[in-house]
C-alpha positions as CSV (number, residue, x, y, z in Angstrom):
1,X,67.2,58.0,91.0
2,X,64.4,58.6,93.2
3,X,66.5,59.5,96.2
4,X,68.6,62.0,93.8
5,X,65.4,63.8,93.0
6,X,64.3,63.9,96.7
7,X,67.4,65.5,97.8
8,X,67.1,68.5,94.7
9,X,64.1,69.2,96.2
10,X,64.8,69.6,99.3
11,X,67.9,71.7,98.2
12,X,65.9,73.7,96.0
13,X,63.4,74.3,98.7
14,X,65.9,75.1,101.8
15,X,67.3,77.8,98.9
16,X,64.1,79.3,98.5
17,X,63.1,79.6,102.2
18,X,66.9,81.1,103.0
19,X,65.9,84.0,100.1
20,X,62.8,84.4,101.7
21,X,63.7,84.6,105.0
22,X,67.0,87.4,103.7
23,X,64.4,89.3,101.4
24,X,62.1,89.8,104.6
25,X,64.9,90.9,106.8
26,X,64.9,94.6,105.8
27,X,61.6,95.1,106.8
28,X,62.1,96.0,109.9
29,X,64.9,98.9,109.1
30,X,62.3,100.9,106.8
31,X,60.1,101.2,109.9
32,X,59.5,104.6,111.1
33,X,61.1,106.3,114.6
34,X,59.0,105.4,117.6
35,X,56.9,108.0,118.8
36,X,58.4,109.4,121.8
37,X,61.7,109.4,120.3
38,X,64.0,112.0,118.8
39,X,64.1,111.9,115.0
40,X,67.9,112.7,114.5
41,X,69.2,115.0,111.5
42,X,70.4,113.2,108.3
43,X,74.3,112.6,108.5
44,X,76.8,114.6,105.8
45,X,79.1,113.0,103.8
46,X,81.6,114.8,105.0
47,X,80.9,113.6,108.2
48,X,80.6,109.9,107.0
49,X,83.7,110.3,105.3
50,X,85.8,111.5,108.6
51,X,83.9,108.2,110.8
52,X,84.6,106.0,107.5
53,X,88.0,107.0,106.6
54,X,89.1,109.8,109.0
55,X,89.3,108.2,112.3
56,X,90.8,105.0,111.2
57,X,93.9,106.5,109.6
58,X,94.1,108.7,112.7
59,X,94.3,105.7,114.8
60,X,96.9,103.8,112.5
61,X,98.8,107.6,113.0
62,X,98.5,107.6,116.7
63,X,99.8,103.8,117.3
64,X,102.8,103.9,114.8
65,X,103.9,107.4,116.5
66,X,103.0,105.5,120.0
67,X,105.3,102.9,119.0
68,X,108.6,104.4,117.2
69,X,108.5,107.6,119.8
70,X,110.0,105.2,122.9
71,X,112.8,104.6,120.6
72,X,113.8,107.9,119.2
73,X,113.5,109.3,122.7
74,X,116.5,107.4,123.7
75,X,118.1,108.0,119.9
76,X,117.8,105.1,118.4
77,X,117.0,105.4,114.6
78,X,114.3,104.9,112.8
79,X,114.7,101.2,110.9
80,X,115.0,101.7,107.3
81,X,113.3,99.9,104.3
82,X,116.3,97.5,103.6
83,X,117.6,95.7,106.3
84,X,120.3,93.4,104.8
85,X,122.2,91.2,107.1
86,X,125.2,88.9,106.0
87,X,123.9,86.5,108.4
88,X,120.4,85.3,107.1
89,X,120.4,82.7,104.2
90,X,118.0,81.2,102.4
91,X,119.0,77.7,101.1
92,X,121.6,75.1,102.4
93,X,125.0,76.9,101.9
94,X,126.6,73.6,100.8
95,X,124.6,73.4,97.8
Protein backbone atom coordinates (compact mmCIF):
# COMPACT_ATOMS: atom_id res chain seq x y z
CA UNK A 1 0.00 0.00 0.00
CA UNK A 2 2.84 2.07 0.92
CA UNK A 3 4.55 1.75 -2.49
CA UNK A 4 1.02 2.82 -4.17
CA UNK A 5 1.01 5.96 -2.14
CA UNK A 6 4.74 6.72 -3.00
CA UNK A 7 4.16 6.44 -6.59
CA UNK A 8 0.76 9.16 -6.37
CA UNK A 9 3.03 11.29 -5.00
CA UNK A 10 5.51 11.42 -7.08
CA UNK A 11 2.86 11.58 -9.99
CA UNK A 12 1.04 14.19 -8.38
CA UNK A 13 4.28 16.10 -7.85
CA UNK A 14 5.94 15.60 -11.51
CA UNK A 15 2.13 17.11 -12.59
CA UNK A 16 2.55 20.02 -10.57
CA UNK A 17 6.22 20.90 -11.54
CA UNK A 18 5.13 20.25 -15.50
CA UNK A 19 2.17 23.17 -14.85
CA UNK A 20 4.66 25.22 -13.30
CA UNK A 21 7.22 24.97 -15.54
CA UNK A 22 4.18 25.59 -18.81
CA UNK A 23 2.60 28.48 -16.68
CA UNK A 24 6.14 30.19 -16.49
CA UNK A 25 6.87 29.75 -20.15
CA UNK A 26 4.98 32.92 -21.35
CA UNK A 27 6.98 35.03 -19.48
CA UNK A 28 9.34 35.72 -21.59
CA UNK A 29 6.94 36.64 -24.79
CA UNK A 30 5.32 39.67 -22.69
CA UNK A 31 8.80 41.17 -22.51
CA UNK A 32 9.28 44.42 -24.06
CA UNK A 33 11.39 45.14 -27.56
CA UNK A 34 15.02 45.59 -26.84
CA UNK A 35 16.28 48.89 -26.90
CA UNK A 36 18.03 49.41 -30.08
CA UNK A 37 15.48 47.63 -31.90
CA UNK A 38 12.70 48.68 -34.30
CA UNK A 39 9.21 48.41 -32.66
CA UNK A 40 7.22 47.07 -35.75
CA UNK A 41 3.49 48.31 -36.49
CA UNK A 42 0.58 46.05 -35.19
CA UNK A 43 -0.42 43.49 -38.04
CA UNK A 44 -4.30 43.90 -39.63
CA UNK A 45 -6.46 41.30 -39.86
CA UNK A 46 -6.81 41.49 -43.16
CA UNK A 47 -3.33 40.95 -43.46
CA UNK A 48 -3.45 37.88 -41.03
CA UNK A 49 -6.18 36.60 -42.89
CA UNK A 50 -4.25 36.61 -46.49
CA UNK A 51 -0.82 34.88 -44.51
CA UNK A 52 -3.44 32.50 -42.57
CA UNK A 53 -5.70 31.61 -45.25
CA UNK A 54 -4.70 33.46 -48.46
CA UNK A 55 -1.41 32.13 -49.31
CA UNK A 56 -2.09 28.58 -48.58
CA UNK A 57 -5.02 28.16 -50.93
CA UNK A 58 -2.82 30.05 -53.45
CA UNK A 59 -0.31 27.45 -53.09
CA UNK A 60 -2.78 24.39 -53.33
CA UNK A 61 -4.00 26.72 -56.71
CA UNK A 62 -0.58 26.97 -58.17
CA UNK A 63 0.47 23.04 -57.70
CA UNK A 64 -2.89 21.54 -58.97
CA UNK A 65 -2.64 24.06 -62.13
CA UNK A 66 1.29 22.96 -62.15
CA UNK A 67 0.21 19.51 -62.21
CA UNK A 68 -2.95 19.01 -64.68
CA UNK A 69 -1.39 21.92 -67.21
CA UNK A 70 1.44 19.14 -68.67
CA UNK A 71 -1.54 17.11 -69.54
CA UNK A 72 -3.95 19.36 -71.23
CA UNK A 73 -1.07 20.90 -73.14
CA UNK A 74 -0.76 17.71 -75.07
CA UNK A 75 -4.88 17.23 -74.89
CA UNK A 76 -5.41 14.93 -72.64
CA UNK A 77 -8.59 15.47 -70.55
CA UNK A 78 -9.13 16.33 -67.44
CA UNK A 79 -10.07 12.97 -65.21
CA UNK A 80 -13.52 13.07 -64.10
CA UNK A 81 -15.13 12.35 -60.62
CA UNK A 82 -16.31 8.71 -61.60
CA UNK A 83 -13.87 6.62 -62.99
CA UNK A 84 -15.61 3.25 -63.33
CA UNK A 85 -13.68 0.39 -64.79
CA UNK A 86 -15.21 -3.09 -65.61
CA UNK A 87 -11.92 -4.50 -64.61
CA UNK A 88 -11.55 -3.67 -60.82
CA UNK A 89 -13.55 -6.06 -58.30
CA UNK A 90 -13.90 -6.10 -55.04
CA UNK A 91 -14.51 -9.72 -53.64
CA UNK A 92 -13.65 -13.18 -55.00
CA UNK A 93 -15.74 -13.43 -58.22
CA UNK A 94 -16.53 -17.06 -57.51
CA UNK A 95 -18.44 -16.32 -54.52
Amino acid sequence: MKSAQLIAARSLCALALAGVVVAGLPGSAAADVPVGWSDPPPVSGLDMLWILLGAPVLTYVVVAVLAYLPGLVKGEKAPSRSLERSDTWFRDPRL
